[in-house]
N, C-alpha and C positions, 0 to 999 in steps of 0.2 A: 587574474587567475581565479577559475568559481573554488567553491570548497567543493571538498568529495562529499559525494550523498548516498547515504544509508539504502542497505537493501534488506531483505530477511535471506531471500535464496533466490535460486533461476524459477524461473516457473515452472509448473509442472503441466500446463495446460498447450502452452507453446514452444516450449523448452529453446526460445531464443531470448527473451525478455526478464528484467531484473524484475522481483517484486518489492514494492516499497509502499513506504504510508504515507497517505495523503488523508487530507481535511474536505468535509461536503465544503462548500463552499454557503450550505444554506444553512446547516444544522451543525456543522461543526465536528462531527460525528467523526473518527478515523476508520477509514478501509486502508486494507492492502489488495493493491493494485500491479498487475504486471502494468509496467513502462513500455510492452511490443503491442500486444495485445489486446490488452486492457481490460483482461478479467477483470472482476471486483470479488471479494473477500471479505465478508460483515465483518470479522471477526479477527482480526490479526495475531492476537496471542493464539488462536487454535487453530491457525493456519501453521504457524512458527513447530507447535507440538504434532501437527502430522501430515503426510505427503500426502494423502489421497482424501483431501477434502476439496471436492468441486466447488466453482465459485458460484457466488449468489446472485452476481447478478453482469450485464456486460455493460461498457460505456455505453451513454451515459447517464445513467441514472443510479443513485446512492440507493443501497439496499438498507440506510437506516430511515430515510424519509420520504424517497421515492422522486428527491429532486432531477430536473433533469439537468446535470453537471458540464456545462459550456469549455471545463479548463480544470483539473485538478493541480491541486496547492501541493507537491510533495514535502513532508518535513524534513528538517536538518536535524543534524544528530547533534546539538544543542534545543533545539522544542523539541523532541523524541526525548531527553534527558529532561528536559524540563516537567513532560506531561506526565513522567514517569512509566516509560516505555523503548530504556535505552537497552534493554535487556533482549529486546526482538532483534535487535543489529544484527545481522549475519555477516557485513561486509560492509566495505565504501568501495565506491568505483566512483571515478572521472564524472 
């Protein structure tokens, strides 16, 4: 059975897809990314604090380094508590 995984909110871009945080894979960097659609989100805490901020950039490429991103890493709400960033949880789901 997986563990449940952290989201902030639905998206507001495709309003079917959970948004969560994931790691560049190159720089290490956290976006929030819807899991449908896959906006990206430089910024996750000031995504968390307000609905109408458009995303920065779309898969796949990280808006902190400009990598192009093969497979994003989503965090568990154990490294989200870890990185100190358990405060963004809106939710778990399946």
């Amino acid at each position: 059975m997986s563990e449940p995984k952290p989201y902030l909110r639905m998206c507001p871009c495709c309003g079917q897809g959970m948004i969560r945080i994931a790691a560049c894979d190159a720089c290490n960097d956290l976006v929030a990314i819807c899991d449908e659609c896959e906006a990206v989100w430089k910024e996750p805490s000031q995504l968390k604090q307000s609905t109408s901020l458009r995303p920065d950039a779309q898969h796949p490429q990280c808006p902190h380094c400009g990598h192009e991103v093969r497979g994003w890493r989503f965090l568990t709400s154990k490294e989200l508590q870890s990185a100190g960033q358990s405060d963004l949880i809106g939710g778990q789901s399946p």
